[in-house]
N, C-alpha and C positions, 0 to 999 in steps of 0.2 A: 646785224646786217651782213656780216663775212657769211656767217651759215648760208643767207641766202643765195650770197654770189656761188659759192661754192656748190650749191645746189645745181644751180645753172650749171655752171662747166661740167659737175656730174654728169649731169641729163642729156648735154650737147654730147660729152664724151662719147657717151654712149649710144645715142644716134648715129654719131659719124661712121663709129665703127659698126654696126649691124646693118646699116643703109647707105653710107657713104655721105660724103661733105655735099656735092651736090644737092642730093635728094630730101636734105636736113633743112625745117623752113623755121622762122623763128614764129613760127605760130603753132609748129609740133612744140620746138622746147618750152614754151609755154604751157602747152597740154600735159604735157608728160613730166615737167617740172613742178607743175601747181602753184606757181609763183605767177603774179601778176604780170601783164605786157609791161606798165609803166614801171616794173622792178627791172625787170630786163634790161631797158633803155634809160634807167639810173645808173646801174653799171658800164653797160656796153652798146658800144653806139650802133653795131647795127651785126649779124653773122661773123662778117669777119674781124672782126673785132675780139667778140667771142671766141674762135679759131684760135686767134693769137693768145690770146690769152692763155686758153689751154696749151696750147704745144710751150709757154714757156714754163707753165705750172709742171708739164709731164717733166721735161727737161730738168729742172728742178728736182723733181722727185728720182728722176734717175741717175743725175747724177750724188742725188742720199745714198741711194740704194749702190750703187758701184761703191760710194766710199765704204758704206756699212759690208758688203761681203768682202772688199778686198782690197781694206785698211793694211792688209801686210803686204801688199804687194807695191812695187814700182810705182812713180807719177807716172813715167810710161806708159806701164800697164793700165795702169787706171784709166788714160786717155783713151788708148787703145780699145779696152774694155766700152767706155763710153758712146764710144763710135760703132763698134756694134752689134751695142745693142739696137741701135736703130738700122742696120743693116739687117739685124735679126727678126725685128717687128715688122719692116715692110713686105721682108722674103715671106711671113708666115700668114699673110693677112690680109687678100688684093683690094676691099676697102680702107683697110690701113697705108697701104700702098696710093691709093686715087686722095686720101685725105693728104699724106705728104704730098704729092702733086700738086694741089691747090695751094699748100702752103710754099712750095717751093718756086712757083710761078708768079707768087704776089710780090714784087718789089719792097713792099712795105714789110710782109712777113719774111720774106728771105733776107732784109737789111736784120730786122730783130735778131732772126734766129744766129745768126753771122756771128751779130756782136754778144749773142749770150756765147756761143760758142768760143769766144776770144777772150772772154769773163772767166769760162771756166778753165780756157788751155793756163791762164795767168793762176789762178786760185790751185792748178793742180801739181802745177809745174813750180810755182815758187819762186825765190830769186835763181834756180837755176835757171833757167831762161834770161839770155843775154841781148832778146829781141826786143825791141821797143816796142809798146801798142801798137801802134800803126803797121809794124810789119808784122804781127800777130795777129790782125785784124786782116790783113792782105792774106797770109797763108790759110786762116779761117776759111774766106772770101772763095780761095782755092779749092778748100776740101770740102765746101757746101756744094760747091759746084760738083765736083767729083762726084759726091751723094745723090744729087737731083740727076744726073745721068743714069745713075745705079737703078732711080726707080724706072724713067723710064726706060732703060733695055728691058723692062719688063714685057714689051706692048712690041718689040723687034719680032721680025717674023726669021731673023735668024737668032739661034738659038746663044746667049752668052752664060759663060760658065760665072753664076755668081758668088761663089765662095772665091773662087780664082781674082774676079775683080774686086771684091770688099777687101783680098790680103793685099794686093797690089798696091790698094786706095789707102791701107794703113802703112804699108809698108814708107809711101811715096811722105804722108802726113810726118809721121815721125822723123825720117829726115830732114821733111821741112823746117819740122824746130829743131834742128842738131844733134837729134838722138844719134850715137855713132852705128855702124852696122851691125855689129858684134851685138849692141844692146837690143836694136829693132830684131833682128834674127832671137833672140831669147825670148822678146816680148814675143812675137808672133808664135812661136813655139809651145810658148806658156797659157798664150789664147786657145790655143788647137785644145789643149790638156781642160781648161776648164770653159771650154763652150760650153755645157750644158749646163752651167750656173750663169752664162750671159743670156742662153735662150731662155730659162725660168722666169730672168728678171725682164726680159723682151713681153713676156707674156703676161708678165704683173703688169705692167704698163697698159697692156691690151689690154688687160679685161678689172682690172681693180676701180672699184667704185670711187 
């Protein structure tokens, strides 16, 4: 039965992004899945359901994938790293871009993605983090928000330098959890040096089955 779930969010993944989360009807991922309606609605109770599902699966795999290239590097880094790559996935992809939209706009999917994002600053950071959950979940709360701006200055008919705002938006993050300056100035430094191994994995996330 997992194969077939997994089929599904295959099938949806790949929908959203050639055609966008809008245009995506659960009667295409049906078609294009080959999996039954009432398999679908055993799994997933209805699109956005499925939505979430997927961005927490991607999520998931991205944060594998940050650990597996760059096991030697900082918790920092890795954070850093993690964040983005989804700065790098929406810059590269303007339905990838309208899908985080939908997901950023949905109360239910932005409370999800918050608290995975609070799951993972805790899982990357370790006991050095002297924050409580709840104020981990507030900073999250913060730097999701900072994100869902990022996408849309896309749609501003004045022009925003977005590399400029994604270092600011990490810059801002890592102090939030205490990283001192000296450390965020390295990290950011050491991001510049290996961006083309964060946009690779930006792009596995785009298009890997």
């Amino acid at each position: 039965m997992n194969g077939v779930r997994q089929r599904i969010l295959a099938t949806a993944k790949d929908l959203f992004v050639h055609q966008g989360y809008k245009k995506t009807t659960i009667r295409q991922i049906v078609e294009e899945s080959g999996v039954l309606t009432g398999s679908i609605y055993y799994f997933f109770k209805n699109k956005e359901d499925i939505f979430q599902s997927l961005v927490l699966s991607l999520f998931h795999q991205c944060n594998y994938l940050i650990g597996e290239h760059f096991h030697d590097e900082s918790p920092a880094f890795r954070y850093a790293a993690l964040c983005q790559v989804e700065f790098e996935a929406v810059r590269m992809n303007e339905l990838v871009r309208e899908t985080y939209y939908e997901g950023y706009t949905s109360p239910v999917i932005f409370e999800k993605i918050t608290n995975h994002l609070t799951e993972m600053t805790i899982q990357i950071f370790g006991d050095s983090l002297t924050l409580s959950r709840e104020d981990i979940f507030l900073r999250s709360l913060l730097i999701k928000g900072a994100m869902r701006s990022y996408v849309i200055q896309f749609g501003f008919s004045t022009s925003v330098d977005a590399g400029r705002y994604s270092e600011i938006c990490l810059r801002t993050a890592l102090e939030l959890l205490g990283v001192d300056c000296d450390e965020t100035d390295a990290v950011l430094e050491r991001l510049r040096e290996r961006l083309p191994e964060i946009r690779d994995i930006a792009n596995t996330m785009i298009h890997q089955q």
